[in-house]
N, C-alpha and C positions, 0 to 999 in steps of 0.2 A: 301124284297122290291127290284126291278131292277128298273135302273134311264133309259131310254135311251134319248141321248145325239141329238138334234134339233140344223141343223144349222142357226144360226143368235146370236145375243148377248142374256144374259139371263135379262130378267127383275127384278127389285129393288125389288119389292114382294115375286116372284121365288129363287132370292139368301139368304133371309130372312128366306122361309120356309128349303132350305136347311140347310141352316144354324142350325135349331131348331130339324133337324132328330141326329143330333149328342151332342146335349145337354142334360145331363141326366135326367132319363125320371123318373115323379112321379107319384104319384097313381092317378088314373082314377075311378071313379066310379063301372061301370060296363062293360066298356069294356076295352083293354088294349091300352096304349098311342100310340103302332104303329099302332092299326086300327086309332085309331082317327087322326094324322097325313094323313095318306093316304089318307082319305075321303077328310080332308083337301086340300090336294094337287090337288086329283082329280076335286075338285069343283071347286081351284081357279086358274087351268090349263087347261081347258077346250079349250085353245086357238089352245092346240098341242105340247106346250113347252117342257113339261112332262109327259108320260106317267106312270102308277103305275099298278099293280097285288096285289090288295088284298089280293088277296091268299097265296102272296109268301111273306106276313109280317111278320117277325120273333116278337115272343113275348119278348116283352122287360121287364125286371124284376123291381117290380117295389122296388122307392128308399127308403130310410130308413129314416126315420124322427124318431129325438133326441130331450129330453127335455134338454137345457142347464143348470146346477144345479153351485153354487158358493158354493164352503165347507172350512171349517176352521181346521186344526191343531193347537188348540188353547192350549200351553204349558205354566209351569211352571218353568224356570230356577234354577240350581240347588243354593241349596239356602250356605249351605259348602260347604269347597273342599273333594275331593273323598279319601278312605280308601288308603293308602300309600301300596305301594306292599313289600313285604321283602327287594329287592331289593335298592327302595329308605328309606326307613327307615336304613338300613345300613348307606347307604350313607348321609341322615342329622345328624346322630348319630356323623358319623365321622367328618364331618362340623362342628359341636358341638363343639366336642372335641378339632380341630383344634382351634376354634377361643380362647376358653378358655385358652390355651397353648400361645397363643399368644396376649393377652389380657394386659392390662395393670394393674401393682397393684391396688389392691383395695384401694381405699382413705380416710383411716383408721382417717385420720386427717382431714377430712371434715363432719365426723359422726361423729366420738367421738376426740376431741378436744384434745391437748396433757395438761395434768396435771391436767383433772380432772377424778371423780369418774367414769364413764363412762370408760373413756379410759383405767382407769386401771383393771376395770370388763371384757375390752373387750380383754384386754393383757392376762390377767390371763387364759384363755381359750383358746389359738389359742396355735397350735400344736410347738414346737422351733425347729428351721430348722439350720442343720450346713452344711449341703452341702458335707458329707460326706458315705450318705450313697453308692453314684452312682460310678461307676469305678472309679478307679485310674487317667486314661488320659482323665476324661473327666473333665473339667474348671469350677468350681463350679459361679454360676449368680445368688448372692442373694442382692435380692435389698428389701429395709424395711421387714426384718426378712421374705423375702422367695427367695423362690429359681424357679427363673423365666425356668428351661429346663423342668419344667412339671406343671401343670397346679394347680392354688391356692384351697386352701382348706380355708372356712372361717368355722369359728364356731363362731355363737352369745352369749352372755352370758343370764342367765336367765331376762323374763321377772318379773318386778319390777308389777303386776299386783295392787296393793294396793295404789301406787304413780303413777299409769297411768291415761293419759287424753284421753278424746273423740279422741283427734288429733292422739296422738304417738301412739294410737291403731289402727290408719289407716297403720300405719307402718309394721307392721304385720301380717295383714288383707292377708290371704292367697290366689288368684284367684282360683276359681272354674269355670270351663267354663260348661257349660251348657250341657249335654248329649245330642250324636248325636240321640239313639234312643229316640222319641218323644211318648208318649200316641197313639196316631194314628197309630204307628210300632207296637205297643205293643195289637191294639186292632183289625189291622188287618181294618180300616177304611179308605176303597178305595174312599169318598168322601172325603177325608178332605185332601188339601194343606202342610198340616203339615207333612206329610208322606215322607220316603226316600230322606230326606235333600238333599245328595249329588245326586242325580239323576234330570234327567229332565224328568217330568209327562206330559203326553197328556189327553186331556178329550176326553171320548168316553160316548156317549148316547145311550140310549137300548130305540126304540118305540112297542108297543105292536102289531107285528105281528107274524105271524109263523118262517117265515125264516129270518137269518141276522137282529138280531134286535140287535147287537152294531156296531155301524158304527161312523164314525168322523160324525159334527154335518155340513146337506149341504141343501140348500134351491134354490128352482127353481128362474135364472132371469127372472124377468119381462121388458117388454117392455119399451125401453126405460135407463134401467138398468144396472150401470157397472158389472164385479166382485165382485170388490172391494165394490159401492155401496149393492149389495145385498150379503154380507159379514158383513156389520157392521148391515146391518137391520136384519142380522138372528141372530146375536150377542144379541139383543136389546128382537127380540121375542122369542128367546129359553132363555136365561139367565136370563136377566133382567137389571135393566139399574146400578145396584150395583157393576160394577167390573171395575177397571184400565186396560183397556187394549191399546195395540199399536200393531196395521198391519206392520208388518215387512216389505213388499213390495204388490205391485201392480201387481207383474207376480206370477202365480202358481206355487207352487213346486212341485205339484200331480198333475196327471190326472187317472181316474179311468170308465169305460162305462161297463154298463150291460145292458142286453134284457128284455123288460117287457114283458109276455106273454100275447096275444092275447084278453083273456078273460079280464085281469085286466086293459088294457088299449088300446083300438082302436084307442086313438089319434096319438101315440108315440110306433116307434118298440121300445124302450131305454132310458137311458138318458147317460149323458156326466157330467162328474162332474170337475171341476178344484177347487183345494185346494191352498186357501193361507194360509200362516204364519202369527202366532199372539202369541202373550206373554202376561199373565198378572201378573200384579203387586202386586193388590191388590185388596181388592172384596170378594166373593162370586158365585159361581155360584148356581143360583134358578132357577132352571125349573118355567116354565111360563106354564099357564092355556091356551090351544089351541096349547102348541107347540107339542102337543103328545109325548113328554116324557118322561115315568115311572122310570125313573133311571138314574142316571149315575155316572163314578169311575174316579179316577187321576190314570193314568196306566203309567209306565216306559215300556222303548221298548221293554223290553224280558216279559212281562206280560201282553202286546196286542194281540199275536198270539193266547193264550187262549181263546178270547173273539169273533175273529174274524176267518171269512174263509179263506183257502190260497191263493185264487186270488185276494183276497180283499189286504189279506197283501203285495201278490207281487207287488200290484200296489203305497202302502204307504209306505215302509219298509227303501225305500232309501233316504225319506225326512224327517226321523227319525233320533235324536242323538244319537248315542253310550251311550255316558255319561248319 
């Protein structure tokens, strides 16, 4: 398109249509938006202001229209702490050892009472210490029959099982802490919460199509509609209303866009997705009847890539925890 240039001042109309030749241009029916400007111009310049060439209208391409979708990274916090590397396991070993070394006697007289049965069961079994075994120059520190430069050794005397009560059996009573690997490690059941304690799990949904059917779980905004707002409603229509959960924030930590092809959707070259953060607490997650999804698994971040394409992953990977 050539402008050429009328002397006198331009009219408030005339500056307007200028103005809209440099605005990016959308789709047009069936002709392209620079013919339709120029007709434009022509028609509403007739005065002489502005002259136009048709012919010389460069085809403007036209722009991209995006569905905007809100998606969830909806994680499980690691429920233990993580496996101790050799490194720190040396090092509380020796923590250990330190504090024991420097711990104070055992209060031998607060358990077993001086001059009774007890205390002489408890006597009769504890190692006798003279403080003689350790070099020559070094100062023997025995304080109530031990010797405080290495660290105590107790020994209990047998239990009296036949004169024990409910109570002094709690005394006894050995802690057992509960195995890190759970039924769910052991069965290899990617739905269930209970899986890889110390790790933090994402949920991913599988819908039954051909391509990229595990993807985080994201639903188109409606009108009207925050993020955030159409974040808890997809929470609500894929899950179910069974689960504790909390929106970690209001801003996305993902963004992720793909192209839909021509044939599957005329409305939308695409969509644009923004991912917020969410934790849950407690719950279940239930697929809901209408939300179209056949499956889904609690995945830790090295167990995603399997499920997922690599553009998919390079766009989530950095809003993922290590741990």
């Amino acid at each position: 398109m050539t402008l050429r240039h009328v002397p006198g001042p331009l009219r408030p109309h005339t500056i307007g249509l200028v103005g809209r030749l440099v605005q990016p241009a959308r789709r047009q029916g069936g002709r392209s938006i620079g013919t339709a400007i120029a007709e434009e111009i022509t028609t509403e310049t007739g005065s002489g202001l502005l002259s136009s060439t048709t012919s010389s209208v460069a085809e403007s391409p036209a722009s991209q229209a995006f569905k905007i979708m809100s998606g969830l990274i909806l994680c499980r916090q690691p429920i233990v702490t993580p496996e101790l590397t050799p490194f720190e396991r040396a090092y509380y070993n020796y923590q250990s050892e330190l504090q024991k070394r420097l711990m104070w006697t055992f209060p031998k007289w607060f358990y077993y009472p001086e001059g009774t049965l007890a205390e002489r069961q408890y006597s009769s079994v504890q190692p006798t210490v003279d403080g003689n075994d350790r070099a020559e120059f070094e100062r023997p520190d025995i304080v109530f029959n031990r010797d405080r430069r290495s660290k105590q050794e107790i020994v209990f005397p047998d239990r009296d099982v036949e004169r024990e009560t409910e109570e002094s059996a709690k005394i006894y009573a050995k802690i057992e802490p509960r195995p890190r690997i759970t039924e769910a490690d052991k069965t290899n059941d990617f739905r269930s919460l209970e899986r890889k304690l110390d790790r933090t799990l994402y949920l991913l949904v599988k819908k039954d199509r051909q391509a990229n059917e595990w993807k985080f779980p994201a639903a188109e905004v409606l009108n009207g509609e925050t993020l955030t707002g159409a974040a808890k409603r997809l929470l609500l229509d894929t899950g179910g209303p069974g689960m504790n959960t909390w929106l970690v924030s209001n801003t996305p930590a993902a963004y992720h866009h793909y192209p839909y092809k021509l044939e599957d959707n005329e409305k939308y070259d695409g969509a644009k997705i923004f991912y917020l953060k969410s934790r849950i607490f407690a719950g279940t997650f239930v697929p809901q009847k209408g939300s179209g999804i056949i499956d889904y698994a609690w995945l830790t971040k090295d167990e995603i890539p399997d499920y997922i394409h690599k553009g998919y992953w390079a766009s989530m990977a950095n809003a993922l925890s290590k741990q």
